[in-house]
C-alpha positions in Angstrom: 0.0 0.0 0.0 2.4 3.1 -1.0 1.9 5.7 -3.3 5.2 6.6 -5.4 5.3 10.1 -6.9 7.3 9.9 -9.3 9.4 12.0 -11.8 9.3 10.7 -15.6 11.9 13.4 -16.3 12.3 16.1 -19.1 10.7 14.3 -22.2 12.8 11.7 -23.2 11.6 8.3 -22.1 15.5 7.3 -21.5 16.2 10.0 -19.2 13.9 8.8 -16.1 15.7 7.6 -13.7 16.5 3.7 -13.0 13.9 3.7 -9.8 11.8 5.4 -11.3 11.2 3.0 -14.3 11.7 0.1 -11.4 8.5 1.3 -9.8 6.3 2.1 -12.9 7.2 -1.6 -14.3 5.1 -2.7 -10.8 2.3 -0.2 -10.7 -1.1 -1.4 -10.3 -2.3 2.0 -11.1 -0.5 5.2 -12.9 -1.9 8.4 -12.3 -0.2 10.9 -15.0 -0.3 14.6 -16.2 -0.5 15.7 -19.9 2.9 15.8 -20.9 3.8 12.1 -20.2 5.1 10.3 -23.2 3.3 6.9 -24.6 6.7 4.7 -24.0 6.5 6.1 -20.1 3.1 4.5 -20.0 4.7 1.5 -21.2 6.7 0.6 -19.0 3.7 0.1 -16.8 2.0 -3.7 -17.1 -0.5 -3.7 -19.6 -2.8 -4.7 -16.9 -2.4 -1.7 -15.1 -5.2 1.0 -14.9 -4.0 4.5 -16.6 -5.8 7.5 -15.3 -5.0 10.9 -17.2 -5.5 14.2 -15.1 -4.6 16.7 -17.6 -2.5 18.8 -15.4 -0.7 21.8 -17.7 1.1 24.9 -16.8 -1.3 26.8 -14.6 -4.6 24.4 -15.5 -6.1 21.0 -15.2 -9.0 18.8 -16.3 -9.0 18.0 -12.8 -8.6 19.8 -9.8 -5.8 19.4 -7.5 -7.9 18.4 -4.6 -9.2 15.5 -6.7 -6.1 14.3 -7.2 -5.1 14.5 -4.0 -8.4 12.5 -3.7 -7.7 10.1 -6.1 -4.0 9.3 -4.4 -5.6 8.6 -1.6 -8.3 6.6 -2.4 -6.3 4.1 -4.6 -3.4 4.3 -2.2 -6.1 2.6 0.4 -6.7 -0.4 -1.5 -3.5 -1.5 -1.1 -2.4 -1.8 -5.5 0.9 0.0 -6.3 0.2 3.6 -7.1 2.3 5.8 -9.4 1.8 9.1 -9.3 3.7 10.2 -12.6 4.6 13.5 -13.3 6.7 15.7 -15.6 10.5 16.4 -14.5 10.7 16.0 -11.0 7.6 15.7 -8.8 9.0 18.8 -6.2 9.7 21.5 -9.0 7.0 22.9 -9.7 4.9 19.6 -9.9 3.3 20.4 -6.7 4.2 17.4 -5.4 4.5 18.6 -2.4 0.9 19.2 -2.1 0.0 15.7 -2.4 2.7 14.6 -0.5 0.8 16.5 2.4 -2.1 15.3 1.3 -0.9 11.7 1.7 0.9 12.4 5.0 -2.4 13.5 6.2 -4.6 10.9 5.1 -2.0 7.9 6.8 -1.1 6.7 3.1 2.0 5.7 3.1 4.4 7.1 -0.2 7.8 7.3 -1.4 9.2 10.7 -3.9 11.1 9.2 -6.2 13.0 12.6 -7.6 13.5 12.8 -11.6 15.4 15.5 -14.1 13.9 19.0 -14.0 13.5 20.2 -17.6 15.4 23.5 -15.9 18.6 21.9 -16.0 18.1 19.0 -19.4 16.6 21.1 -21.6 19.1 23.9 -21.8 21.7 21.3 -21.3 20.1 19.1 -24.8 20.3 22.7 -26.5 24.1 22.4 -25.5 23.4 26.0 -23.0 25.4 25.5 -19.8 23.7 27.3 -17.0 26.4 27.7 -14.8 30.2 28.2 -16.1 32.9 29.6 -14.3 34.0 33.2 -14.9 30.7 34.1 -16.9 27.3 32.8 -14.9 27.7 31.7 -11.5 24.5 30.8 -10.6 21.5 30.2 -11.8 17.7 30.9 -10.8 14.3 28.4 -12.1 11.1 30.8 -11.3 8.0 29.5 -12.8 6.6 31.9 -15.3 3.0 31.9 -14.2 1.4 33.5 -11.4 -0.8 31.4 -9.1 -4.3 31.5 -9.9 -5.9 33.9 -6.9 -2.9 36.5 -8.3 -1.2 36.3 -4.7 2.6 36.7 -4.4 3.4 37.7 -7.8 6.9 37.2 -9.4 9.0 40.1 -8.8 11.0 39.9 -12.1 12.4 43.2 -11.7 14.4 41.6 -8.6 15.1 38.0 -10.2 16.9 40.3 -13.4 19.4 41.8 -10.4 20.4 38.8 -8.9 22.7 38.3 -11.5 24.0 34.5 -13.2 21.5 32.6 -15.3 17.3 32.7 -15.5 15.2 29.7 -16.1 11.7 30.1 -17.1 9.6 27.6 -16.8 5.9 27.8 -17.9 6.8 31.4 -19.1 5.1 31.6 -22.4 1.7 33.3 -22.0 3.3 35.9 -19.8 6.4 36.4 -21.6 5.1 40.0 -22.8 5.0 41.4 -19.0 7.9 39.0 -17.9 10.4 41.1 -20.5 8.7 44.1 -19.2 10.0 43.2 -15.7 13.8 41.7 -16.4 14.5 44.9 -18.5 13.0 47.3 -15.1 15.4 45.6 -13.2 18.3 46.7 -15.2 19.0 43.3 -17.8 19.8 45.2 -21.7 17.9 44.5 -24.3 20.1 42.7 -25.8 20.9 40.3 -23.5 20.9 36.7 -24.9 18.4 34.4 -24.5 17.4 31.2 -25.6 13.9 29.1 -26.0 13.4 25.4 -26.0 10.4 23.8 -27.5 10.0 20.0 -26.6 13.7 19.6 -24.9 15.1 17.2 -24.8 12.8 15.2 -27.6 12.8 14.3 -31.0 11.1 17.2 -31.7 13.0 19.6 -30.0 13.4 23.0 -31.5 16.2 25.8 -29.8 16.0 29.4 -30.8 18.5 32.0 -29.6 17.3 35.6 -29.7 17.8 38.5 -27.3 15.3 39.6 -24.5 14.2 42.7 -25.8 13.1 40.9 -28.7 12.0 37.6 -27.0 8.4 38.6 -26.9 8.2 38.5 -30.4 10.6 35.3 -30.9 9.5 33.1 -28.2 8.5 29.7 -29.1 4.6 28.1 -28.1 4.6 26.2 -25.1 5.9 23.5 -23.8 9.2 25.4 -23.5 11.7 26.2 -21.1 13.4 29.8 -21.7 16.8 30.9 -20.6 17.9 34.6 -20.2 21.6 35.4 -19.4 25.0 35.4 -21.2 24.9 31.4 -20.7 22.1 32.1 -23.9 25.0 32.7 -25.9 26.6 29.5 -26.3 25.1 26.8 -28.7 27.5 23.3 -27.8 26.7 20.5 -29.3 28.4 18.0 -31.8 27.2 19.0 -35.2 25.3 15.7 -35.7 23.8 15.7 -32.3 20.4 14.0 -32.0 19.1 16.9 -30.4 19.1 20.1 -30.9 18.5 19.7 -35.0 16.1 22.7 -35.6 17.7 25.5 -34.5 16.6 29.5 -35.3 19.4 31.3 -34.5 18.8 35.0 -34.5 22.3 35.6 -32.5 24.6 34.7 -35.4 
């Protein structure tokens, strides 16, 4: 009787982790979000019941509580539950909320952690986040606000804490987003980058600068860096990934 949340990684089916293809190859029942991939699923028996929640950036077909719901309620019956999310099921996944839920309810779980698309995709498109002498750090902010509008990104003070920014789930605000990186002092023409799909077959990279990103930005699903780390592109020139590339920096 335990509930696994687990993280299926960035996109690629190879790049979830050994556990975490352990536990889905003994789930009685697999509880995923929209942007699982068909050969995740199957790993999972093919007697195992699939149910699909929807979940996107800042919507769902079903609401959190009922998933929380749902965990607990198949947890209970003592089957293997998988609870199988994008990335890793504590960045922005909120995991931790049905973790809590869980706790609460006496149903035992396990997290079983997987690769952020923050860190793979930018590393597919051959961007290092971090490298020494250049970008330092780096920062992941999720690039919606939450739904009642409380706490609001301050982007004006994520563009001063200098190294490299990670957007995630940035797209539909990406208008006011620029808006508040260039108020906190970033130029315009700082580089930045966009990745479509990371990570996938059908990844797509396109390198632009921030004052023009608004206009340039890829649709969603796609992670977007901002910062001189932007500017690099490497890669082996017959790399799997990384194959349509826009780039407006050349």
């Amino acid at each position: 009787m335990t509930v696994y949340l687990v993280g299926g990684g960035p996109g690629d089916p190879e790049l979830i982790t050994v556990r975490g293809a352990r536990v889905l190859a003994q789930a009685d029942v697999v509880i995923y979000d929209r942007l699982t991939t068909r050969p995740l699923l199957d790993l999972a028996p093919s007697a195992a019941t699939l149910i699909d929640v929807g979940k996107a950036a800042g919507r769902s077909t079903v609401p959190q509580h009922e998933i929380n719901e749902l965990l607990i309620e198949h947890g209970r019956t003592g089957r293997t539950v998988v609870r199988l999310k994008g990335g890793d099921p504590f960045v922005f996944g909120r995991g931790g909320e049905e973790a809590a839920a869980l706790l609460a309810a006496g149903v035992p779980f396990e997290v079983v952690p997987g690769i952020s698309s923050a860190i793979a995709a930018p590393a597919a498109a051959g961007i290092p986040v971090t490298m020494r002498n250049e970008a330092l750090s780096f920062t992941v902010v999720a690039g919606h606000e939450d739904q009642s509008g409380s706490d609001p990104v301050r982007w004006d003070a994520i563009a001063r804490t200098g190294g490299t920014i990670i957007i995630l789930m940035g797209v539909a605000k990406i208008e006011s987003i620029t808006r508040g990186l260039l108020a906190g002092g970033l130029d315009p023409a700082t580089p930045a980058a966009c990745i479509r799909w990371g990570t996938t077959e059908r990844q797509q990279i396109r390198r632009t600068t921030l004052g023009a990103l608004p206009h340039d930005v890829l649709s969603s699903p796609s992670v977007i860096v901002v910062g001189e780390a932007a500017r690099h592109r490497y890669v082996w020139p017959f790399d799997a990934h990384g194959h349509d590339v826009d780039d407006l920096l050349a």
